[in-house]
C-alpha positions as CSV (number, residue, x, y, z in Angstrom):
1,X,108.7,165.1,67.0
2,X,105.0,164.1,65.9
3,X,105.3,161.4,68.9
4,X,107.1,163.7,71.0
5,X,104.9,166.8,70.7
6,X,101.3,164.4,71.9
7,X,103.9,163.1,75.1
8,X,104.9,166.1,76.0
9,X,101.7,168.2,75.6
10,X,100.2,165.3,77.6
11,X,102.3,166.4,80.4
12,X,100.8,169.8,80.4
13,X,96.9,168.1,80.3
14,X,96.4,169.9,76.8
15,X,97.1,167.3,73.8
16,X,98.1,169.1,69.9
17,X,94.3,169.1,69.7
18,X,93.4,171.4,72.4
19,X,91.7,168.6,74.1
20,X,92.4,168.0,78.2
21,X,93.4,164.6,78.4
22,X,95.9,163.0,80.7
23,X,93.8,164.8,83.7
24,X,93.7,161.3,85.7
């Protein structure tokens, strides 16, 4: 899930972090 949880938080723009990344 540790992989899983980055990808699909990704999807939303947020990562585990709280960072928005994956905007492009």
């Amino acid at each position: 899930m540790s992989i899983l949880s980055p990808l699909k938080m990704n999807n939303l723009g947020t990562t585990a972090r709280g960072e928005t990344t994956s905007s492009t």
